[in-house]
C-alpha positions in Angstrom: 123.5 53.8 146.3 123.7 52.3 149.9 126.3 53.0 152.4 127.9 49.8 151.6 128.0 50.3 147.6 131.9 48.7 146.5 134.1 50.7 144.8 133.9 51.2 141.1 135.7 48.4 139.1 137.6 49.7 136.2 136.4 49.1 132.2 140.0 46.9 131.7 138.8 44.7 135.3 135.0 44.7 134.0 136.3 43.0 131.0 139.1 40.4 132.6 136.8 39.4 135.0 134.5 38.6 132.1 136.3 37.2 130.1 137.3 34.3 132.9 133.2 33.5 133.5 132.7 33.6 129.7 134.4 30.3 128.7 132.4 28.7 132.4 129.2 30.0 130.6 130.1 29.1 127.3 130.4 25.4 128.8 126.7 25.4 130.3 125.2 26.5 127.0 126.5 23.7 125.3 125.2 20.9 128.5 122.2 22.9 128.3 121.4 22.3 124.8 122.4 18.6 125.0 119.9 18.7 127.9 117.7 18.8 124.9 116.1 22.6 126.5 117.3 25.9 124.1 119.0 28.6 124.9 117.3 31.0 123.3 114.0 29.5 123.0 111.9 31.6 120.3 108.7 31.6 122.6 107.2 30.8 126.2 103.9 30.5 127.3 104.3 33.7 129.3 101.1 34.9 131.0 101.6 37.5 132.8 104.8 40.1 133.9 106.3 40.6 137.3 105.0 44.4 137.5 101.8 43.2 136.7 102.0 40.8 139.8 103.0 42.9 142.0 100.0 45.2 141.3 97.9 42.3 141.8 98.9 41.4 145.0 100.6 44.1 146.9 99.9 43.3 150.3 100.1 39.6 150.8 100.7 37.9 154.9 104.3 36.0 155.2 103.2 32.6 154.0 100.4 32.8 151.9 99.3 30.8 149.1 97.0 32.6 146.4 96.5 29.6 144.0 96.8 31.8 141.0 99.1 30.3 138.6 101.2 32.1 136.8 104.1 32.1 134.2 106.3 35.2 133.4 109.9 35.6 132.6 113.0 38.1 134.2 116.6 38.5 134.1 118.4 37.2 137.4 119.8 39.7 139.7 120.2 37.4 142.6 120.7 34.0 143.4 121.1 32.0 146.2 121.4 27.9 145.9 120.9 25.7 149.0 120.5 22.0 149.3 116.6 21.3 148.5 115.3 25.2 147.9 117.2 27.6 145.8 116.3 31.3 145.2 116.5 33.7 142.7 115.6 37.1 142.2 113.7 38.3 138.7 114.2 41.4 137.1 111.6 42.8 134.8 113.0 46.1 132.6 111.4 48.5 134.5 113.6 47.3 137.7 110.7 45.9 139.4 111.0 42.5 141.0 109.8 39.0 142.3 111.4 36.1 143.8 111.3 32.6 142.7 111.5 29.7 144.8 112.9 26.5 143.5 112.1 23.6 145.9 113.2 19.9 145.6 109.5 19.2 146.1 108.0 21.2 143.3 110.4 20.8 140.4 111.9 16.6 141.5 115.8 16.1 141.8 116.5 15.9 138.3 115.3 19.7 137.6 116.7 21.1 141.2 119.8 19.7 140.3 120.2 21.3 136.7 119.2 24.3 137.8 122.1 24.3 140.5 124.5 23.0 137.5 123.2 25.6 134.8 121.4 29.0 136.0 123.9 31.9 136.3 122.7 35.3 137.6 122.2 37.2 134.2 120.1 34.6 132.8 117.0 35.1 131.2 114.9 32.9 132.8 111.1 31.5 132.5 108.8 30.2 135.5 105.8 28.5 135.9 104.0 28.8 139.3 101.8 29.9 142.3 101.9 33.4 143.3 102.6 33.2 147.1 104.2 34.9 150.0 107.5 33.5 151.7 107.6 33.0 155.6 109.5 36.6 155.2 106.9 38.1 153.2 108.8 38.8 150.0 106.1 37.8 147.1 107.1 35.0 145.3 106.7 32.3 142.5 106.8 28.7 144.4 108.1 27.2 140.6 106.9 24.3 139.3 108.4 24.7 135.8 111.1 27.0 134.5 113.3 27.3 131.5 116.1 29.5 130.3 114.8 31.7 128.0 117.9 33.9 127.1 121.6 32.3 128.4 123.9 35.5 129.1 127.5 34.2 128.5 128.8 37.0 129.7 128.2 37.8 133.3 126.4 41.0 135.2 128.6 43.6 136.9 128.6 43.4 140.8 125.1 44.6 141.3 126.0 46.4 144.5 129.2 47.7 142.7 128.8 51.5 141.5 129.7 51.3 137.1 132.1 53.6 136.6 131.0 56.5 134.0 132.9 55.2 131.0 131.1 51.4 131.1 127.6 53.5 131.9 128.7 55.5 128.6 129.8 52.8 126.4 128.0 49.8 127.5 124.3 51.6 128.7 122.4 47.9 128.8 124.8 47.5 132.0 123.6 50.5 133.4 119.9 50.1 132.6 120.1 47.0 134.3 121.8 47.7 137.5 121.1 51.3 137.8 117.8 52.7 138.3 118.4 56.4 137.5 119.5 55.1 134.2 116.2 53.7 134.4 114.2 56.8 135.1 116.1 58.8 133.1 114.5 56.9 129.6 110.8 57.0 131.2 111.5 60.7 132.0 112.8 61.6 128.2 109.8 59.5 127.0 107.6 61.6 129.3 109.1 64.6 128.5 108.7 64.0 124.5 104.8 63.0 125.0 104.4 66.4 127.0 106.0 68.1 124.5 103.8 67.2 121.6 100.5 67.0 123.6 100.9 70.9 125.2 101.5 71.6 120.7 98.5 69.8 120.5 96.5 72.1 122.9 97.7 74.7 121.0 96.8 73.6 117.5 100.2 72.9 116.3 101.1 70.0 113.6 104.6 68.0 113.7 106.4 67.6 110.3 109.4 66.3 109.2 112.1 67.4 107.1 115.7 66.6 105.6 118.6 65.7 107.8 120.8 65.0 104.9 120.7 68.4 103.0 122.6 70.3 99.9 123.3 73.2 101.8 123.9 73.3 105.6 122.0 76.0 107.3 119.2 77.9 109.7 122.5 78.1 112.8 125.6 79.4 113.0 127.6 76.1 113.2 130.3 73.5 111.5 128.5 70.9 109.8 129.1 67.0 109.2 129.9 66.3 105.5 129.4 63.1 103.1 128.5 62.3 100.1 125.7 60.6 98.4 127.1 58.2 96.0 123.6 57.9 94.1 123.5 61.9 93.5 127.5 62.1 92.8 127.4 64.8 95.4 128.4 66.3 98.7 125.4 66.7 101.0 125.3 67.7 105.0 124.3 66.8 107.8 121.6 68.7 109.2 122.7 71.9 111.5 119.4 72.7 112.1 115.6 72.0 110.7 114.7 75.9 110.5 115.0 77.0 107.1 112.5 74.0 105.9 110.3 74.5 108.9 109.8 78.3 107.5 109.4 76.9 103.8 106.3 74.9 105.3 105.1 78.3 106.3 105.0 79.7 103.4 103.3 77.1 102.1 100.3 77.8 104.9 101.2 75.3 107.2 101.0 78.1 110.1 101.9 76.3 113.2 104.8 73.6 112.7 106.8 72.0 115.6 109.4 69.3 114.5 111.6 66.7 117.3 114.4 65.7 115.6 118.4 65.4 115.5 120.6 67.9 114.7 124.2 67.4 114.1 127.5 69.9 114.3 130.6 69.3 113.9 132.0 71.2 117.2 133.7 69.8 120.2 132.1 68.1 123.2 131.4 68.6 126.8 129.2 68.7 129.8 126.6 70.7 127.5 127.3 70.2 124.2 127.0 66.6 122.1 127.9 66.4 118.6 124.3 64.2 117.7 121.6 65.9 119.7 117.7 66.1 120.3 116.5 69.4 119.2 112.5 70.9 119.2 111.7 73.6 116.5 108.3 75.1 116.1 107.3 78.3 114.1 104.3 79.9 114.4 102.7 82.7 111.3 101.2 85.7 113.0 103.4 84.9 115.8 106.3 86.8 117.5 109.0 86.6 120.2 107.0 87.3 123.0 104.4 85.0 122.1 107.3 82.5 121.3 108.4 82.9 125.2 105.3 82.2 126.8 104.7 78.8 124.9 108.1 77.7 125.8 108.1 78.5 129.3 104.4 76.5 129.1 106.4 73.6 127.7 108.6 73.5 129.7 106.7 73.5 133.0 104.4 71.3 131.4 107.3 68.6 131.1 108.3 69.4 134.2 104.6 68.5 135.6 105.1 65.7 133.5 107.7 64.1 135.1 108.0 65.4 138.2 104.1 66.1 139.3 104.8 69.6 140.2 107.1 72.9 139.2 110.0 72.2 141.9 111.9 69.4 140.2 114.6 67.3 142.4 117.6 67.0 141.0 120.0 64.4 140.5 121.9 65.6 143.7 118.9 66.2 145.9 119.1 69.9 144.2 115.4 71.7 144.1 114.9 74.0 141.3 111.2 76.0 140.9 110.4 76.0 137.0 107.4 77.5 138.6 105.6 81.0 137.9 106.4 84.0 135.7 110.3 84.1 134.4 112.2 86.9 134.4 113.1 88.6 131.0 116.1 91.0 130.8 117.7 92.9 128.2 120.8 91.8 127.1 122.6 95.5 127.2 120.8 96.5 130.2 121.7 93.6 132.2 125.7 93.6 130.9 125.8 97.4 131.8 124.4 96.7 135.3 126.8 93.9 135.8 129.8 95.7 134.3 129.4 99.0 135.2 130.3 99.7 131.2 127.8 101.4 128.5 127.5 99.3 126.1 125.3 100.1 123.5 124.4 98.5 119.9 126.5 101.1 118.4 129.6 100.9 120.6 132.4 100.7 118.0 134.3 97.0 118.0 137.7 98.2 118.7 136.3 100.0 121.8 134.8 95.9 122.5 138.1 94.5 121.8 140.0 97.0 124.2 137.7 95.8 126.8 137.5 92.2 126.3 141.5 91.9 126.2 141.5 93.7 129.4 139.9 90.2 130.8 141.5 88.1 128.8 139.3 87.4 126.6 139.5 86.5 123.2 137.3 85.9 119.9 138.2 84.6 116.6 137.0 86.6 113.8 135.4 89.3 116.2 132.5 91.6 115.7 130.0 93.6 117.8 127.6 90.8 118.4 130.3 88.5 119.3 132.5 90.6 121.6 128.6 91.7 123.3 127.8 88.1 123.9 131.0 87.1 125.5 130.7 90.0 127.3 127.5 88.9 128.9 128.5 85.2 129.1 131.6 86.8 131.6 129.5 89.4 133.5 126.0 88.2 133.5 125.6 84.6 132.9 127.1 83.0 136.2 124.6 85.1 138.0 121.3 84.1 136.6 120.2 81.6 139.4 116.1 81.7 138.1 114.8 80.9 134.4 115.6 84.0 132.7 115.0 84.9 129.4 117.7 87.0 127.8 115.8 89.5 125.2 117.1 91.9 122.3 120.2 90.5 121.1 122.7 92.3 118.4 122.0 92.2 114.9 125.1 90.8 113.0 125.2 87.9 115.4 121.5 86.7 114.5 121.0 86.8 110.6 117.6 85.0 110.9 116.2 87.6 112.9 113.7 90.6 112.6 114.8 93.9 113.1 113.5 95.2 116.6 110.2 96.9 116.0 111.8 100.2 118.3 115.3 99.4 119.6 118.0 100.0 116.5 120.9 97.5 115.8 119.6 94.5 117.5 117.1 91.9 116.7 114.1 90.4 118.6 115.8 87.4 119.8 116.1 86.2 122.9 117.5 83.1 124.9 116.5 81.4 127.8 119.2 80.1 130.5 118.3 77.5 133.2 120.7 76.3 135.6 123.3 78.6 134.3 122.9 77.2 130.2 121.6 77.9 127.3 118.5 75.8 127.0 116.0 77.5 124.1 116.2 81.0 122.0 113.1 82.5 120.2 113.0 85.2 117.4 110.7 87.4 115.9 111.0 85.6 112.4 113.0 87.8 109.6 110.2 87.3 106.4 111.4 90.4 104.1 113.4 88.5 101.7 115.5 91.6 100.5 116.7 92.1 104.2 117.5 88.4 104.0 119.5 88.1 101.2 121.1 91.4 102.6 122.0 89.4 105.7 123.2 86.6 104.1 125.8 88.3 102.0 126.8 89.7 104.8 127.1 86.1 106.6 129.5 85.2 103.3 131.4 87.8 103.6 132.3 86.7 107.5 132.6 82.9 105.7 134.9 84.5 103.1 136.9 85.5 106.1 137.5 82.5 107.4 134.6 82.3 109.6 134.0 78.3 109.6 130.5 78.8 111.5 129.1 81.6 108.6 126.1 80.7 107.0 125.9 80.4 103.3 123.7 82.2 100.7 120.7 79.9 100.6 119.1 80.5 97.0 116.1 78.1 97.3 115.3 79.3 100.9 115.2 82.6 99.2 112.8 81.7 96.7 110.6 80.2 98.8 110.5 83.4 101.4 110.0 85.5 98.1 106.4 83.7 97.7 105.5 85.6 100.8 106.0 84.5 104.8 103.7 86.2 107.3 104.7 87.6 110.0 106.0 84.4 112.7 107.7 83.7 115.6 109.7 80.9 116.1 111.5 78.9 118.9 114.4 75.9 118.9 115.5 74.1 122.6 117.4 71.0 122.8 115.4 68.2 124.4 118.5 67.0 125.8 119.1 70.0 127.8 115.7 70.1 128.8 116.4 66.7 130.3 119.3 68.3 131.8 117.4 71.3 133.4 114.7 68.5 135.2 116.9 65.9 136.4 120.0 67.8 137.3 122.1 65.5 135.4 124.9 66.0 132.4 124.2 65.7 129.0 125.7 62.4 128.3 123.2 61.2 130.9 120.1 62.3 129.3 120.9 60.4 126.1 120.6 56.9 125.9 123.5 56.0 123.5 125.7 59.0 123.6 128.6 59.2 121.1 131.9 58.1 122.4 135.4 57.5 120.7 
C-alpha cells in the first residue's frame, strides 16, 4: 500500500455504507433491463482478455491508433465521467488492467448518456473497440460498443482503503479484488501444489486418494470431527490424517504413494494451526528417515524455486529467508542438553521430568517421558532454530507409528523439521512389525483409557493389513499450508483461500 492508503473501515461501516448504494443500484438494474440490455447477459462476443492485450502491445507512443479491434470484458475499478469522454478502468482476475475510453463521438448521445446514468464501478462490463494509446500513454480501448455483462448491486470497498483482516477473512472475493497479495498468494499455492507433484514425479512416485470420512479416526495423535452417516446407521470421523491407508496401499505393492489432501482435527485455532487444513503424505517401501529428509528438503526448495525463482524467498514483510543448501539435523536430546545445561536421556525417569518442568512452569496434561521431553525442547531449543533444521530421534511413547532406532534405545527414528520457528513436516522410519504395533497400540489405549482425548485407538483392519507383510518404508507428512507460510512469510489464515471462521 502507498503512503496515502485510508484507514481501514470497519466490517459494521463496510456493510452500512453498502447497504445505502444497494437500493441506488438496485434502481439501475431495473432502468437497465427496461433499457431492453440484461444484466447478466449469458454470453458476449468476447475476443480476446485484457492480459492478453497488454502482451500484445506493451510499448505503444502516447496517441497511437493500432486498428486492431477488439472486444473483452473486466470488472470496474475506476471511473471517471466527464461531459463528452468518460473513463473507466477494467480489471481482469489476475489484477492486470486496461482503460476504456467512452467518447460522445464513438458510442452517439444516447449510449454516452446511459452509460453516465447506469455504470457503477464494480460492474462487470463488456467493450468493443480499437486498441490504442491515450495522449498520456495509458493503453486503452477507444469503445465503440459496450454492455454490462454482470451488474454488482453491491458496491466495491474504497480501492485505496486497506480491508481490514476480518472482511479479508470472511468476505475473500473483496480481497482478491482489491488486494494483490491476495492475488499472489492463490497463484503461489497453485504453484507450490504443481511443484509438489512434479518433483514426485521425478522421483517415480504415484498420487492416490483415500477416505476422509472413516470408521475409525487415526495415523496422528489428535481430536477428531465426528458425524454420522445416516445411510450406514453409524458414527464415522473425519479424517485426522491419511497415513494408515497410505501404508495399506503399501502393502498392497504400491511402493511409492504421495497423497494432497485435507485433514481435519478438532483442536483450537491460531496463527499456526486451522481446524480444516492442506496436508502432503508420501510413503516410500525400502525407504527410511533419512531418505525421507532429503526428498522433503528437495520439495521444498523445489517450491520455493517454484515461486520465488531462487532459494532466498521474500517474505511478506520484506523478510529474506535462504531455504537454500544442506539443513542442519540435530538430535533432539543432544540439542535440549546443550540448551539446558540438563542430561536428559531416554531413560530419565518422569517424575525427575515433572520436577523440572514445574520449575518453569510448565505443565502437561496426562504427562509422560515423551511429552515432558518435547515441551522441554519446545522451551529450550525451539526459539533458537533461526535455519531449516531437522530435529532427529524423538522418544518412543510419544510416536507409536514409529520404528525403533536401529542403535539409539527408547526413541524412534522420527524427526521434525522447523522453519521460521514451526513445525512444518516430520518423517519416520515406518514401524512394519505388526506385533510391535499392536504392542504400541495397547499401549496408546491405555493413555485413551486415561483420559487422554488425543490417544489413538486399536486399529484392527490396519493390523490385518500390516500382518500381510509391509517392507521396510519411510514416510513423510507437511502441511501445504505451512509451507505456504514458510515462502511467503505470511499467517496461516492467509495462505488459505476460505479459511474457517465463526
Amino acid at each position: 500500500m502507498t503512503e496515502t492508503t485510508a484507514p481501514a473501515l470497519t466490517h459494521e461501516e463496510l456493510e452500512r455504507e453498502a447497504s445505502e448504494q444497494t437500493q441506488v443500484r438496485l434502481a439501475k438494474r431495473e432502468r437497465l433491463i427496461e433499457t431492453g440490455a440484461e444484466a447478466y447477459p449469458v454470453a458476449l462476443p468476447i475476443t480476446t482478455t485484457i492480459p492478453a492485450v497488454r502482451a500484445q502491445f506493451p510499448d505503444l507512443e502516447p496517441d497511437a491508433q493500432t486498428g486492431e479491434k477488439v472486444g473483452l470484458a473486466g470488472r470496474i475499478v475506476h471511473l471517471r465521467n466527464t461531459g463528452k469522454l468518460c473513463f473507466a478502468s477494467l480489471q481482469a482476475g489476475d489484477g492486470s488492467r486496461i482503460q476504456a475510453m467512452v467518447s460522445l463521438a464513438s458510442v452517439g448521445e444516447e449510449s454516452l448518456a446511459l452509460w453516465k446514468e447506469l455504470v457503477d464501478l464494480g460492474d462487470h462490463l463488456f467493450v468493443l473497440g480499437e486498441v490504442i494509446s491515450s495522449r498520456r500513454g495509458e493503453l486503452s480501448i477507444m469503445v465503440e460498443e459496450w454492455k454490462v455483462a454482470a451488474k454488482a448491486v453491491r458496491p466495491l470497498p474504497n480501492m485505496h482503503s486497506e480491508l481490514n483482516e476480518e472482511t479479508r477473512v470472511r468476505q475473500r472475493y473483496l480481497d482478491l479484488i482489491v488486494r494483490e497479495q491476495a492475488r499472489t498468494t492463490v497463484v503461489a499455492r497453485a504453484t507450490v501444489n504443481a511443484s509438489l507433484r512434479e518433483t514426485f514425479k521425478g522421483h517415480g512416485y504415484l498420487e492416490v486418494e483415500t477416505p476422509m470420512l472413516q470408521t475409525q479416526h487415526g495415523g496422528a495423535s489428535a481430536r477428531p470431527f465426528i458425524t454420522h452417516s445416516n445411510a450406514f446407521d453409524t458414527e464415522l470421523y473425519l479424517r485426522i490424517a491419511p497415513e494408515l491407508f497410505l501404508k495399506r496401499a503399501v502393502v498392497g505393492g504400491l511402493e511409492r504413494v504421495f497423497e494432497i489432501n485435507r485433514n481435519f482435527r478438532n483442536e483450537g485455532a491460531d496463527s499456526t494451526h486451522s481446524p480444516e487444513f492442506a496436508m502432503l503424505e508420501a510413503y516410500q517401501a525400502y525407504g527410511d528417515y533419512h531418505q525421507m529428509a532429503d526428498l522433503t528438503q528437495q520439495l521444498i526448495q523445489d517450491a520455493a524455486l517454484a515461486v520465488a525463482g531462487g532459494h532466498v524467498v521474500t517474505w511478506a514483510d520484506g523478510t529474506e529467508y535462504d531455504l537454500g543448501g544442506e539443513w542442519d539435523r540435530v538430535s533432539m536430546y543432544d540439542s535440549l542438553n546443550e540448551a539446558s545445561g540438563l542430561s536428559v536421556t531416554p531413560q530419565t525417569p518422569v517424575e525427575e521430568l515433572v520436577a523440572h518442568a514445574a520449575t518453569l512452569e510448565i505443565e502437561v496434561d496426562h504427562p509422560t517421558h515423551g511429552k515432558l521431553v518435547e515441551e522441554l525442547w519446545e522451551h529450550y531449543v525451539k526459539g533458537g532454530l533461526t535455519r531449516p533444521t531437522f530435529v532427529m530421534d524423538f522418544p518412543v511413547d510419544t510416536s507409536p507409528l514409529v520404528r525403533d532406532h536401529r542403535s539409539i534405545e527408547g526413541v524412534v527414528e522420527k524427526w521434525d523439521l522447523y522453519i521460521r520457528g514451526f513445525e512444518l513436516a516430520t518423517g519416520y522410519s515406518e514401524l512394519v512389525d505388526p506385533v510391535i504395533q499392536r504392542e504400541r497400540f495397547v499401549e496408546q489405549a491405555k493413555l485413551a483409557g486415561r483420559g487422554d482425548p488425543e490417544a489413538m485407538r486399536l486399529d484392527e483392519e490396519f493390523l490385518r493389513a500390516l500382518e500381510h507383510g509391509m517392507p521396510p518404508s519411510g514416510g513423510m507428512g507437511m502441511g501445504i499450508d505451512r509451507l505456504l507460510m514458510a515462502i511467503t512469510g505470511l499467517g496461516i489464515r492467509e495462505t488459505i483461500l476460505f479459511p474457517l471462521v465463526k
